[in-house]
PyMOL CGO cylinders between C-alpha atoms (Angstrom):
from pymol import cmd
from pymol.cgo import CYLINDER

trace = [
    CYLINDER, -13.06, 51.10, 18.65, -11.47, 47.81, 17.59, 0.3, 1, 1, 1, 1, 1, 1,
    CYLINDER, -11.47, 47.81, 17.59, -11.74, 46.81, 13.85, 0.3, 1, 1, 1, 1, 1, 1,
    CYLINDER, -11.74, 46.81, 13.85, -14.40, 43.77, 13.39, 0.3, 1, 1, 1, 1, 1, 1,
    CYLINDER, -14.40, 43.77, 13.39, -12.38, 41.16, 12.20, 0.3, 1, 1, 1, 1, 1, 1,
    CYLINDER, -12.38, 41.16, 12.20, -13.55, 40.31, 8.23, 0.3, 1, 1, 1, 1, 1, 1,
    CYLINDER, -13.55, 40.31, 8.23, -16.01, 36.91, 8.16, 0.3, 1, 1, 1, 1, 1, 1,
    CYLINDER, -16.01, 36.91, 8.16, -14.47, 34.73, 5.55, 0.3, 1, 1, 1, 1, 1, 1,
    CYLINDER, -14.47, 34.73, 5.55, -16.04, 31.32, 5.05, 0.3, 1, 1, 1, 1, 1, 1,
    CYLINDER, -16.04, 31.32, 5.05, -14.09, 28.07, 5.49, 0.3, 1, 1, 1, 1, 1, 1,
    CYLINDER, -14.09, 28.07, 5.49, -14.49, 27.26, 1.24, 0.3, 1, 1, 1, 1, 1, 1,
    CYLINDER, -14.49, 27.26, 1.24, -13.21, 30.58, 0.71, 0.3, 1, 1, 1, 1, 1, 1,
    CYLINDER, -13.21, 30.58, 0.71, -9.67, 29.54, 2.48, 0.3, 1, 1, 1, 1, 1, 1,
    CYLINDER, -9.67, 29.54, 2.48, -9.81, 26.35, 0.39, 0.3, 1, 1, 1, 1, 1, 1,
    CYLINDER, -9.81, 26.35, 0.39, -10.47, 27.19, -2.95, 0.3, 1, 1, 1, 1, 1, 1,
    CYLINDER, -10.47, 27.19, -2.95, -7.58, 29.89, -2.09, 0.3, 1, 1, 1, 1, 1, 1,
    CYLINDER, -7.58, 29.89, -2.09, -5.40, 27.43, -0.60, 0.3, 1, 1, 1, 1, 1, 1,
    CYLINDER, -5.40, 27.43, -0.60, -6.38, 24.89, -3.75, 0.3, 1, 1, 1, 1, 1, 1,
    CYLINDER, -6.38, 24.89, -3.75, -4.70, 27.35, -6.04, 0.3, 1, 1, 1, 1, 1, 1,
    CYLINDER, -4.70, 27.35, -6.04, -1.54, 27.76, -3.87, 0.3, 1, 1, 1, 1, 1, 1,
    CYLINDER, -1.54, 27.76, -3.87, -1.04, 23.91, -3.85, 0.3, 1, 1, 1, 1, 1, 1,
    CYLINDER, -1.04, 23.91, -3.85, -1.93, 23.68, -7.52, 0.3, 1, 1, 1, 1, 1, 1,
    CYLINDER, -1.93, 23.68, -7.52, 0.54, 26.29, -8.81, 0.3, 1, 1, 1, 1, 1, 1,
    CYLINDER, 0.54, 26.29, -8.81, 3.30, 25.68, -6.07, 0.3, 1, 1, 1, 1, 1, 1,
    CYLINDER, 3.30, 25.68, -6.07, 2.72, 22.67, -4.13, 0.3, 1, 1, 1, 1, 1, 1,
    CYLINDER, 2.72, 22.67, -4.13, 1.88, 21.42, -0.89, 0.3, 1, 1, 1, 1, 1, 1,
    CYLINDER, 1.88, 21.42, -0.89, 5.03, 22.83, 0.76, 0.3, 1, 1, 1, 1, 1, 1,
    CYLINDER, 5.03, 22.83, 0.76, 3.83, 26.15, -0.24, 0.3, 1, 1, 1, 1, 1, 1,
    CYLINDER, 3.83, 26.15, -0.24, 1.07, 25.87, 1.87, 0.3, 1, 1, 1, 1, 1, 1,
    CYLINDER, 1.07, 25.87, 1.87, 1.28, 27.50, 5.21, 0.3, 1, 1, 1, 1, 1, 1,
    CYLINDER, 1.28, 27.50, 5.21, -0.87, 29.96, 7.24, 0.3, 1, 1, 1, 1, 1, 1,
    CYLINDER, -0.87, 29.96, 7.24, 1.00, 32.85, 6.23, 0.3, 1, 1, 1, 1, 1, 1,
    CYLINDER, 1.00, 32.85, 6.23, 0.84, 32.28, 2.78, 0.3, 1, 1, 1, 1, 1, 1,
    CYLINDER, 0.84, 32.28, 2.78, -3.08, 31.40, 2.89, 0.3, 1, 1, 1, 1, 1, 1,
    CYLINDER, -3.08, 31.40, 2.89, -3.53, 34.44, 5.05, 0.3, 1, 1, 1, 1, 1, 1,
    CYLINDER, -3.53, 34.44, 5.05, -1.82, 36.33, 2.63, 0.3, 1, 1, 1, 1, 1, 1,
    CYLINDER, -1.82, 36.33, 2.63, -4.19, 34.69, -0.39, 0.3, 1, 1, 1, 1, 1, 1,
    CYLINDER, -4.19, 34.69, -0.39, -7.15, 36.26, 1.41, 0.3, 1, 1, 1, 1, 1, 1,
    CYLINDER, -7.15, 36.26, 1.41, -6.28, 39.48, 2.48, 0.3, 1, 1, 1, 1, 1, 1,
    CYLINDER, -6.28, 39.48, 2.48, -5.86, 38.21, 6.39, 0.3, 1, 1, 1, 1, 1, 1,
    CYLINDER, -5.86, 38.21, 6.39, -2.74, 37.42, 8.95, 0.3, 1, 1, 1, 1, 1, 1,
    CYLINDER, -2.74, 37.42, 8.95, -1.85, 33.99, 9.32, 0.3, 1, 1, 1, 1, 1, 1,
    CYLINDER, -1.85, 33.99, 9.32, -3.24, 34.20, 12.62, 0.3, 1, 1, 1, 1, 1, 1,
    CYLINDER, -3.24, 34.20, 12.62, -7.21, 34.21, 11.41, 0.3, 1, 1, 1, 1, 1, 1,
    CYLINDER, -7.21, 34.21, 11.41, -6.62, 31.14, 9.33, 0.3, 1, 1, 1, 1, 1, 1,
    CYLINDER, -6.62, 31.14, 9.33, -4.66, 29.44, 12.32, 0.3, 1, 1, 1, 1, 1, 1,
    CYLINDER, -4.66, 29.44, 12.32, -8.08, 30.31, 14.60, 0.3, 1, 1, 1, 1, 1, 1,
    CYLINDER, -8.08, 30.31, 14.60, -9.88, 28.31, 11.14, 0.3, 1, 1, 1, 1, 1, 1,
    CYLINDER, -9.88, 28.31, 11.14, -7.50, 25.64, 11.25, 0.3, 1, 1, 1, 1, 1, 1,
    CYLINDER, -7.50, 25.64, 11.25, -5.07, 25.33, 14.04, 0.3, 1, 1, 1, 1, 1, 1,
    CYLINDER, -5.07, 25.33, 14.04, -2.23, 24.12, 12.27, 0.3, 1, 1, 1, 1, 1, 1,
    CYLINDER, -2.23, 24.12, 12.27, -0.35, 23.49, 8.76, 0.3, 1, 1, 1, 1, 1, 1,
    CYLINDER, -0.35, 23.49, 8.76, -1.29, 19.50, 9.36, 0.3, 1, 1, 1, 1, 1, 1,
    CYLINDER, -1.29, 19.50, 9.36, -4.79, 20.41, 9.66, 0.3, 1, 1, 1, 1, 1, 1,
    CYLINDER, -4.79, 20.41, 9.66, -4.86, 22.77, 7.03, 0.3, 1, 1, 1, 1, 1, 1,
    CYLINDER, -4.86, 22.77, 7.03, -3.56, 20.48, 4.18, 0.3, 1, 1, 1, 1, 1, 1,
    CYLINDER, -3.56, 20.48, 4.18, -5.51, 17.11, 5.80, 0.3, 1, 1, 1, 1, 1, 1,
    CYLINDER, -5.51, 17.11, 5.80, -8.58, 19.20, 5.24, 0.3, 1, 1, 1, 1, 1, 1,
    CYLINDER, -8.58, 19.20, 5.24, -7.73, 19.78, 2.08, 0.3, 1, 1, 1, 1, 1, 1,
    CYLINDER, -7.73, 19.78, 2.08, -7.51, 16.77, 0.52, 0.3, 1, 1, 1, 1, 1, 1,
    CYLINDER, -7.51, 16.77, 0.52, -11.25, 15.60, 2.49, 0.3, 1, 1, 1, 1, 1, 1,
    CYLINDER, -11.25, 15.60, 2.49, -12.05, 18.95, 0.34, 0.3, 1, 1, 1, 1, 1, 1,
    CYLINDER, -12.05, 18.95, 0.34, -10.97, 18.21, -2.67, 0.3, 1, 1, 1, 1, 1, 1,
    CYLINDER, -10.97, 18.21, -2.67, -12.67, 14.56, -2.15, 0.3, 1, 1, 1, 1, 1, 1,
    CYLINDER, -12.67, 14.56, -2.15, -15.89, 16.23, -1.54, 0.3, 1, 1, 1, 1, 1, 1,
    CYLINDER, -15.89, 16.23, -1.54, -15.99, 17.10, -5.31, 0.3, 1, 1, 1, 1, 1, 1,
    CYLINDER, -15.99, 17.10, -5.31, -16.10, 13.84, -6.05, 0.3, 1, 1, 1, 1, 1, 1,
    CYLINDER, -16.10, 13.84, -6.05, -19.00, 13.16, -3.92, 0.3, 1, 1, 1, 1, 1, 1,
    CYLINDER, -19.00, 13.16, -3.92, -21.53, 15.72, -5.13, 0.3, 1, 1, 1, 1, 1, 1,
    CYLINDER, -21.53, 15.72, -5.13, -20.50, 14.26, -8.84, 0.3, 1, 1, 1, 1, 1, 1,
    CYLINDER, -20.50, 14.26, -8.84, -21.99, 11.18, -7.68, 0.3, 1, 1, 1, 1, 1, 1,
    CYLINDER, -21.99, 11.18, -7.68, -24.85, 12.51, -6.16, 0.3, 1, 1, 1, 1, 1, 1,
    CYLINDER, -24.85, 12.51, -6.16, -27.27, 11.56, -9.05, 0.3, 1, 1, 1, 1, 1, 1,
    CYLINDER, -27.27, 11.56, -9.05, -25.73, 8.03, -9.95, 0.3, 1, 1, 1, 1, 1, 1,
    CYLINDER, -25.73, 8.03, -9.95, -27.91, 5.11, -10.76, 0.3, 1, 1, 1, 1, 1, 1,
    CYLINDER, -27.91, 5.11, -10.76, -27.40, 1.77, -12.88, 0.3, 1, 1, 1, 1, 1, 1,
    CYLINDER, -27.40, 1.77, -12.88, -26.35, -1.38, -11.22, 0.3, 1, 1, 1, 1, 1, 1,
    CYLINDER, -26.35, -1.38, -11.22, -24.15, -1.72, -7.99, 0.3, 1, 1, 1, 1, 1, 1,
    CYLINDER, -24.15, -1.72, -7.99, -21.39, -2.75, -10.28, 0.3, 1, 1, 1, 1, 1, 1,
    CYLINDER, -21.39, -2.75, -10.28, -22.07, 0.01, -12.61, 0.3, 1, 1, 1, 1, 1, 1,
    CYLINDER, -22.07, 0.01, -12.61, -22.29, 3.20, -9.82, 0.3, 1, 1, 1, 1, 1, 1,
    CYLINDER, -22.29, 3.20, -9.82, -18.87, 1.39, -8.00, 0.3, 1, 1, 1, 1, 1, 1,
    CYLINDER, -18.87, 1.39, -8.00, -17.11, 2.06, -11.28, 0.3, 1, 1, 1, 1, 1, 1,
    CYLINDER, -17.11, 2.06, -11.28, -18.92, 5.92, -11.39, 0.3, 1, 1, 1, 1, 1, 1,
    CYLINDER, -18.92, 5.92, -11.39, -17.52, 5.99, -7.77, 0.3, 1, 1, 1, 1, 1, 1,
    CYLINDER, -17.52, 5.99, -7.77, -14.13, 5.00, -8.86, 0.3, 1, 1, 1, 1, 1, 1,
    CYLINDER, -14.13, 5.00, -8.86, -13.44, 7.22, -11.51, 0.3, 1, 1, 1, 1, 1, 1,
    CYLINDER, -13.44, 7.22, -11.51, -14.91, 10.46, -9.88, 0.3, 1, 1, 1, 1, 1, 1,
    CYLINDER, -14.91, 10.46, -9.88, -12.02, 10.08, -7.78, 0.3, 1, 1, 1, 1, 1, 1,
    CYLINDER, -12.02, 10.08, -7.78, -9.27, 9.78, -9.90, 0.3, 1, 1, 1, 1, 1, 1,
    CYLINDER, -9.27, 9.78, -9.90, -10.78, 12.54, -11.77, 0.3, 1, 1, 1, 1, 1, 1,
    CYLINDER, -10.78, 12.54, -11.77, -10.98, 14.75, -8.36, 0.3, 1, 1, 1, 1, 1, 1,
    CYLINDER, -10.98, 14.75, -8.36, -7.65, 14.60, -7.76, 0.3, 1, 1, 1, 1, 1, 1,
    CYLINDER, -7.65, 14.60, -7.76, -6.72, 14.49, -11.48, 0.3, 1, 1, 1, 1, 1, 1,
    CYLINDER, -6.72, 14.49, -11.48, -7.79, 17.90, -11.37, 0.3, 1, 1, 1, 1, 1, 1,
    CYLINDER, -7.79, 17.90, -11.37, -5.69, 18.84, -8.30, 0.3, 1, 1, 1, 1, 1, 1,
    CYLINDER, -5.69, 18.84, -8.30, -2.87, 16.12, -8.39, 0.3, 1, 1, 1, 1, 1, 1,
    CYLINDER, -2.87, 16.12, -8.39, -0.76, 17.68, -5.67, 0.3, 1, 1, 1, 1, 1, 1,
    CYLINDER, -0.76, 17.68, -5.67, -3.28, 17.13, -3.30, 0.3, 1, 1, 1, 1, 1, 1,
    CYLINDER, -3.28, 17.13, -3.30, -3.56, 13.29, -3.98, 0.3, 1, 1, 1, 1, 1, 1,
    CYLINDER, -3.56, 13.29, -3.98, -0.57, 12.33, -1.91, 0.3, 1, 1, 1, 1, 1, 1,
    CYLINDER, -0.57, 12.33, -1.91, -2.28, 14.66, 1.24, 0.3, 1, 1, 1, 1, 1, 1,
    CYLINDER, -2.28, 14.66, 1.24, -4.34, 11.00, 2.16, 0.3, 1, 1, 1, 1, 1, 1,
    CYLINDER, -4.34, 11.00, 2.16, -1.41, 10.57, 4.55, 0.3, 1, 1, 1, 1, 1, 1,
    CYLINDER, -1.41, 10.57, 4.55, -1.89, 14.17, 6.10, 0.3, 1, 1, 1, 1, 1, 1,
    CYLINDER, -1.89, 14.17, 6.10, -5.63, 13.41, 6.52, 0.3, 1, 1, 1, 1, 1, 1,
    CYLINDER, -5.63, 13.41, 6.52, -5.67, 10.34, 7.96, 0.3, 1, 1, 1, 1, 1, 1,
    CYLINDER, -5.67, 10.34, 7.96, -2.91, 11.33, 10.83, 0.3, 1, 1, 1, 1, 1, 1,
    CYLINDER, -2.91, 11.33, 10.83, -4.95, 14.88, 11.19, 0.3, 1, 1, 1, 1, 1, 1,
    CYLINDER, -4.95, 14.88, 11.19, -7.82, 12.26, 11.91, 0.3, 1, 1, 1, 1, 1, 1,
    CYLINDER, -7.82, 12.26, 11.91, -5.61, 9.53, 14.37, 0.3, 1, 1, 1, 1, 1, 1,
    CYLINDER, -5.61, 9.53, 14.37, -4.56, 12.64, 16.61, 0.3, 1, 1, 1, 1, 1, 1,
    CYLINDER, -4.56, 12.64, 16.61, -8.30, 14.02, 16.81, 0.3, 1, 1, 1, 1, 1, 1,
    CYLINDER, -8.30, 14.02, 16.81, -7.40, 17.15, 15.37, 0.3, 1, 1, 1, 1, 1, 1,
    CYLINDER, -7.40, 17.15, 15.37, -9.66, 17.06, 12.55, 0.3, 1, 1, 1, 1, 1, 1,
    CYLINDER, -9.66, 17.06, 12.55, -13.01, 15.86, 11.08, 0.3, 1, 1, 1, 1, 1, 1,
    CYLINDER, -13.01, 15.86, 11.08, -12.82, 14.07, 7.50, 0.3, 1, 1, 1, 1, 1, 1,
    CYLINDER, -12.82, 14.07, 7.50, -16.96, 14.21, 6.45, 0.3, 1, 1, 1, 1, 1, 1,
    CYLINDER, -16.96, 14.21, 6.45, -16.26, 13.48, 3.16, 0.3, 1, 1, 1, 1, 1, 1,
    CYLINDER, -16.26, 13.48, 3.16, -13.94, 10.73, 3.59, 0.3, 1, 1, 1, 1, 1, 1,
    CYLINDER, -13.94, 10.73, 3.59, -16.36, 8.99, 5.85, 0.3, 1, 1, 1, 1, 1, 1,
    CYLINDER, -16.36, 8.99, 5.85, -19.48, 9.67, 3.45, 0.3, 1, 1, 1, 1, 1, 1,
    CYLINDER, -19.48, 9.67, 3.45, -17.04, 8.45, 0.34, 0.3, 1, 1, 1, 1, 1, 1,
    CYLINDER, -17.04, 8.45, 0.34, -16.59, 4.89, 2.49, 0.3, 1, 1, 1, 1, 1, 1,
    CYLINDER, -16.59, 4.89, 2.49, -19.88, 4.98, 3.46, 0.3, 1, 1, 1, 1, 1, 1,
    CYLINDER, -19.88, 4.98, 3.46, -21.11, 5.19, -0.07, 0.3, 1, 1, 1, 1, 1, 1,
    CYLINDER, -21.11, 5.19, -0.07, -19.13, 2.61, -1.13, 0.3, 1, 1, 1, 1, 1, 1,
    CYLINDER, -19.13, 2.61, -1.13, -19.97, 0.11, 1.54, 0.3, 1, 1, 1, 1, 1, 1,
    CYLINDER, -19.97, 0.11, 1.54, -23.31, 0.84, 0.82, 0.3, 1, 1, 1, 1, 1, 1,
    CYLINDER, -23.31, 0.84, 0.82, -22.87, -0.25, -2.84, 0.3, 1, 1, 1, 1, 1, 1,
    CYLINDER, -22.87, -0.25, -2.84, -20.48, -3.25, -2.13, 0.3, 1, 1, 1, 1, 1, 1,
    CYLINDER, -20.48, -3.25, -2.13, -23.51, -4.31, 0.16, 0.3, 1, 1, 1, 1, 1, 1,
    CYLINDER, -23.51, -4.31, 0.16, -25.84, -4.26, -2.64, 0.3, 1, 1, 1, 1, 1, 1,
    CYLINDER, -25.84, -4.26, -2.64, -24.00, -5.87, -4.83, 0.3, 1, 1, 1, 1, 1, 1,
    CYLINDER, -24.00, -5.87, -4.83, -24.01, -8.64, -2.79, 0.3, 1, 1, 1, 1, 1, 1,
    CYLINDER, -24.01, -8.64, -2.79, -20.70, -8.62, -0.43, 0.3, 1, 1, 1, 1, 1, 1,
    CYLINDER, -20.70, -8.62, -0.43, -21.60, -9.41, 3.69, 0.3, 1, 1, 1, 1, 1, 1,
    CYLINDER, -21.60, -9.41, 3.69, -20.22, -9.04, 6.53, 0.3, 1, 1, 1, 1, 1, 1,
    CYLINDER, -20.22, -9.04, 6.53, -15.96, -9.78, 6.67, 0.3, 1, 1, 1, 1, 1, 1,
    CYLINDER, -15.96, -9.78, 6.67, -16.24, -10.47, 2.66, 0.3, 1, 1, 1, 1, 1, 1,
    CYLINDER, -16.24, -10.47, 2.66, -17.91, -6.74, 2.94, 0.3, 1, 1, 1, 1, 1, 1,
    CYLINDER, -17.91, -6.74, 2.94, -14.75, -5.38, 4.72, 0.3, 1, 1, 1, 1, 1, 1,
    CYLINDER, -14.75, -5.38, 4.72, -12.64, -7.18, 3.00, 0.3, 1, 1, 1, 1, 1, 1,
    CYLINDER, -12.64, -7.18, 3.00, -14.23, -6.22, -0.48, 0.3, 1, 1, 1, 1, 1, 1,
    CYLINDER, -14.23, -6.22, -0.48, -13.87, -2.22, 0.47, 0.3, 1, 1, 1, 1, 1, 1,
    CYLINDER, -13.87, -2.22, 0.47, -10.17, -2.88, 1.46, 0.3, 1, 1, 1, 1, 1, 1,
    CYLINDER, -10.17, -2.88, 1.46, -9.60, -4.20, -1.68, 0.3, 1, 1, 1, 1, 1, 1,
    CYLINDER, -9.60, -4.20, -1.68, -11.28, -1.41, -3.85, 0.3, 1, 1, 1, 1, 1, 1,
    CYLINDER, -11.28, -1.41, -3.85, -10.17, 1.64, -1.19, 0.3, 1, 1, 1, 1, 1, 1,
    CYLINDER, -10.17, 1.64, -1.19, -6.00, 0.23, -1.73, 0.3, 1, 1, 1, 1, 1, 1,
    CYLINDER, -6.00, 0.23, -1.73, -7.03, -0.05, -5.69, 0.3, 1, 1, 1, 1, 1, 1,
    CYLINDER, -7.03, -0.05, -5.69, -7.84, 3.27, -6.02, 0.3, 1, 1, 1, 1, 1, 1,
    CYLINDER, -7.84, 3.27, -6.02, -6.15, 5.51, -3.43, 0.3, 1, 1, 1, 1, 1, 1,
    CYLINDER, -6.15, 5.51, -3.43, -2.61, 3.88, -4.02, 0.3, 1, 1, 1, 1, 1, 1,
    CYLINDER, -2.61, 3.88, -4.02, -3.46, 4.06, -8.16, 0.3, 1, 1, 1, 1, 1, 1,
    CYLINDER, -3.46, 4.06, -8.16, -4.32, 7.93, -8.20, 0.3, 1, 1, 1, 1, 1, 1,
    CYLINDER, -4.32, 7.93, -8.20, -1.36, 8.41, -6.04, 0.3, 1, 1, 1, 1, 1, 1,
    CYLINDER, -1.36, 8.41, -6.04, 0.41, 6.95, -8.46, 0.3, 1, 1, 1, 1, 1, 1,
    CYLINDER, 0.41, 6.95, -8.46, -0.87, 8.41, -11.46, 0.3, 1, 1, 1, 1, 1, 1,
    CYLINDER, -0.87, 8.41, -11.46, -1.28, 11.84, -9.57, 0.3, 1, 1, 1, 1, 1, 1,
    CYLINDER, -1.28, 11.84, -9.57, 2.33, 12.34, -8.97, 0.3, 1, 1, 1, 1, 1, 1,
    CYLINDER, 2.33, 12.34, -8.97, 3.43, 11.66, -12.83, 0.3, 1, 1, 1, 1, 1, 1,
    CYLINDER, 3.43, 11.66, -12.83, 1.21, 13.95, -14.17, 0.3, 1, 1, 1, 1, 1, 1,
    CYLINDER, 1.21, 13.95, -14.17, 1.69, 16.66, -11.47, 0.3, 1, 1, 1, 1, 1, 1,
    CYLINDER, 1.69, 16.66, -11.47, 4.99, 16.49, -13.26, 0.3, 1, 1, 1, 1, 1, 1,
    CYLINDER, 4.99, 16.49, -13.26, 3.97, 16.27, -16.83, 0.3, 1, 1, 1, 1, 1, 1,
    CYLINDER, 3.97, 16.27, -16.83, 3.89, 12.60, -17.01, 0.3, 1, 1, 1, 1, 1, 1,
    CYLINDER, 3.89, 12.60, -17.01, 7.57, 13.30, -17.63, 0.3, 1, 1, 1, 1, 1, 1,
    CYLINDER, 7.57, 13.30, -17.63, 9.36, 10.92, -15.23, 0.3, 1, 1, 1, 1, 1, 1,
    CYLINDER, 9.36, 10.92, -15.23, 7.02, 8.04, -15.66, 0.3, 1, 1, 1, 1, 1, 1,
    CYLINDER, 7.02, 8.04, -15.66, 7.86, 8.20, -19.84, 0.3, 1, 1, 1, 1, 1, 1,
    CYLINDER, 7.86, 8.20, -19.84, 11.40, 7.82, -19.01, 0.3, 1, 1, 1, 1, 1, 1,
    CYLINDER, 11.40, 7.82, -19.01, 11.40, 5.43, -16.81, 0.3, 1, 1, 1, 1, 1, 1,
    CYLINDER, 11.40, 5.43, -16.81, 9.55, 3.06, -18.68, 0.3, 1, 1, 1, 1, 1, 1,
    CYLINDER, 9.55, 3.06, -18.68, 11.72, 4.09, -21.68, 0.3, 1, 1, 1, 1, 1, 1,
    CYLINDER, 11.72, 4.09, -21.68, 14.66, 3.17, -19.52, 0.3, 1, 1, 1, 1, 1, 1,
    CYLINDER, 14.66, 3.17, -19.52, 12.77, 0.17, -17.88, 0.3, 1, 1, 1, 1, 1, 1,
    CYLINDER, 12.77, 0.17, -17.88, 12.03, -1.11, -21.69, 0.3, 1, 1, 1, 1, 1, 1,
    CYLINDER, 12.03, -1.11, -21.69, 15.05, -0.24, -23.35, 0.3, 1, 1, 1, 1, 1, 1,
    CYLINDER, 15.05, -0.24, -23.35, 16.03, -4.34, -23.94, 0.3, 1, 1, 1, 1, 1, 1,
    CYLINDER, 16.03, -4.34, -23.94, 12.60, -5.40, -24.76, 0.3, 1, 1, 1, 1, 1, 1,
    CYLINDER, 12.60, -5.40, -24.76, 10.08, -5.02, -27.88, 0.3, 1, 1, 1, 1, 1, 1,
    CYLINDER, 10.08, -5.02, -27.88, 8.15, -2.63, -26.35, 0.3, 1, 1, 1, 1, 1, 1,
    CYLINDER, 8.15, -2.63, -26.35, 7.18, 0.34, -28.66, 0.3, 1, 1, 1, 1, 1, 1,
    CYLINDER, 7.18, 0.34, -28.66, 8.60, 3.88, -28.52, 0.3, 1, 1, 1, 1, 1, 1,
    CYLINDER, 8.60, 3.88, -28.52, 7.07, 5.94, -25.64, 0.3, 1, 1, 1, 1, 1, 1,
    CYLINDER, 7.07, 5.94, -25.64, 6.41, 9.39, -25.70, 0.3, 1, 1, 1, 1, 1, 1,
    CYLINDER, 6.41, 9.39, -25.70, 3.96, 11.71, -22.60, 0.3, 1, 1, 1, 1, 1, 1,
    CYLINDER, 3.96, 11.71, -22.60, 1.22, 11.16, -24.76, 0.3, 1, 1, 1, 1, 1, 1,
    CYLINDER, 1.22, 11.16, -24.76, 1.54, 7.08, -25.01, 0.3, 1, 1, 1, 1, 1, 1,
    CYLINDER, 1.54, 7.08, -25.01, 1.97, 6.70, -21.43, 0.3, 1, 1, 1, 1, 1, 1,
    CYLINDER, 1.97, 6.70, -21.43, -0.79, 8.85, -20.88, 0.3, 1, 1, 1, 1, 1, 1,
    CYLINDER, -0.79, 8.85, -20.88, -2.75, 6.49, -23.18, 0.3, 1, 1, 1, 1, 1, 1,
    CYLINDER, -2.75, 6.49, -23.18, -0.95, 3.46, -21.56, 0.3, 1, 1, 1, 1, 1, 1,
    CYLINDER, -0.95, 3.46, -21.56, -1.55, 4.72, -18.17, 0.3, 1, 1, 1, 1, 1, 1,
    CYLINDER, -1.55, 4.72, -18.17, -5.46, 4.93, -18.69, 0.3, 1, 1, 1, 1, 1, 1,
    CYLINDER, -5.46, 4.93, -18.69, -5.48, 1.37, -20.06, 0.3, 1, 1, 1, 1, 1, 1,
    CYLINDER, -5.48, 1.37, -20.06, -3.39, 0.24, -17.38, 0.3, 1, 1, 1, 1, 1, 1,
    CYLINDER, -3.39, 0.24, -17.38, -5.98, 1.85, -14.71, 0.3, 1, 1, 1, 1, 1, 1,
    CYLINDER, -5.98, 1.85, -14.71, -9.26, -0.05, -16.59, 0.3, 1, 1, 1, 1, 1, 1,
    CYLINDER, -9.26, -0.05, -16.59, -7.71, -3.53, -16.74, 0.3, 1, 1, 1, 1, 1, 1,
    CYLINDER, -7.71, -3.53, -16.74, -7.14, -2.89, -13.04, 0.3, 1, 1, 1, 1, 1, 1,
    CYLINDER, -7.14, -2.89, -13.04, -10.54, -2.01, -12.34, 0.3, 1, 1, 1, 1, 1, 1,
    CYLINDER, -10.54, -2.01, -12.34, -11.69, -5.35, -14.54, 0.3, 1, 1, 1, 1, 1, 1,
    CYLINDER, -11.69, -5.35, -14.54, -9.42, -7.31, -12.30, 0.3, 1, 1, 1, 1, 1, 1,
    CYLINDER, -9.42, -7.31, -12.30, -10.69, -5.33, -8.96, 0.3, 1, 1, 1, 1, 1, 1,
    CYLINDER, -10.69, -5.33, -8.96, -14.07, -6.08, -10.19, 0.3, 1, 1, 1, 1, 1, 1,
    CYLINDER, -14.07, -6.08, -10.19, -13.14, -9.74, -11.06, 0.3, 1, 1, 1, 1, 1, 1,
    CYLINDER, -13.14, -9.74, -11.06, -12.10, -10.34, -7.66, 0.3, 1, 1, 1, 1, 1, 1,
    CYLINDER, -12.10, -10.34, -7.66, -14.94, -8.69, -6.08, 0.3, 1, 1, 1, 1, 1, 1,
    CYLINDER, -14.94, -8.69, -6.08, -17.45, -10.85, -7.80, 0.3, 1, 1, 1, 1, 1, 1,
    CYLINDER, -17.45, -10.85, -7.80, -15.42, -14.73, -6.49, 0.3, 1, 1, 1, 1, 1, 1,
    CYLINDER, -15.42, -14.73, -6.49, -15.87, -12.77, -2.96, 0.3, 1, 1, 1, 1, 1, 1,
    CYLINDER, -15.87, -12.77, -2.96, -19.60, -12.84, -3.58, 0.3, 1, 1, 1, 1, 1, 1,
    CYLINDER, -19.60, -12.84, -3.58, -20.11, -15.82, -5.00, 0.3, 1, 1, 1, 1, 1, 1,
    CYLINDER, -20.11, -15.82, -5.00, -18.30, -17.54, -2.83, 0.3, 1, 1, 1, 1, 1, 1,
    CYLINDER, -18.30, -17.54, -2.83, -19.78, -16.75, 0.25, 0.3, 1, 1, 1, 1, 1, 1,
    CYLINDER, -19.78, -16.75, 0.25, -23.15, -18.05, -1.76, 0.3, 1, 1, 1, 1, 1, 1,
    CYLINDER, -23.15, -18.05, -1.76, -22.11, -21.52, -1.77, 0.3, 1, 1, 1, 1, 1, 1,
]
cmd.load_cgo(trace, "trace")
């Protein structure tokens, strides 16, 4: 009689493969070393998955999912559940910072229709939905979610890959970068602090630009 073949859930070969990308990294990350995680042969998570590219595009729609159900009770304002939005994201993936950088991986996964991306889609649904009720129509609509999806994917990718290394690199560059100037002395902790300011003005100036979008297509 031939063994059943154990039932294993797809959340239980994330949150396994979650841990393999936050201790090791991304290129860590194959279906042998996920079957391995679990007990299994790589060839039961290649039956989940079909591929390495799969595996780590999922992933990162995964990891955005967290950030979803945190919004799931939001209120206040348009303006004030867009910021909400914002920063459950970069905390997401503040969380899991090597995964931040898998964006790429998901969106080809998704351009060669060998994935799905549900929480990806629900994420820029949710935010269209709020840029409409703040006010923002039609191109100024598209145009508005452009502006806020580049804001925030290309700042936690950023910020995501200097603290996945200890926020090490960043402090000496801008040491380096600052060395000639007035600028005070920078340790991980400053640039940490610097870093966070850095990432509000930007949302006061996303924000800013958002609101000249609406009014002007008022006049």
């Amino acid at each position: 009689m031939a063994t059943p073949r154990p039932s294993v859930s797809q959340e239980v070969f994330l949150e396994a493969a979650l841990r393999i990308v936050d201790d090791i990294g991304p290129e860590a990350l194959t279906t042998r070393t996920l079957g391995h995680a679990v007990g299994l042969d790589s060839t039961t998570v290649y039956r989940y998955f079909g591929s390495k590219d799969v595996l780590l595009g999922t992933l990162f729609d995964y990891v955005l999912g967290q950030a979803l159900r945190n919004c799931a009770d939001m209120s206040g304002s348009p303006e004030e559940r867009m910021r909400t939005l914002i920063h459950e994201y970069r905390l997401a993936f503040f969380a899991h910072p090597s995964t931040a950088r898998l964006n790429s991986q998901m969106a080809d996964m998704v351009a060669a229709g060998l994935g799905e991306s549900p929480n990806t889609i629900a994420f820029a649904t949710l935010a269209i939905e709020i840029l409409s009720e703040w006010g923002l129509s039609g191109e100024n609509l598209l145009l508005g979610f452009e502006m806020a999806e580049m804001f925030i994917v290309g700042a936690v990718i950023q910020e995501s890959g200097a603290r996945n290394r200890g926020m090490g690199v960043r402090t000496g560059r801008l040491t380096t970068a600052s060395t000639n100037t007035d600028a005070p002395t920078l340790d991980e902790e400053s640039v940490e602090v610097l870093s966070n300011k850095a990432f509000d003005l930007g949302i006061e100036g996303l924000f800013s630009a958002l609101r000249s979008l609406r009014d002007t297509q008022s006049e």
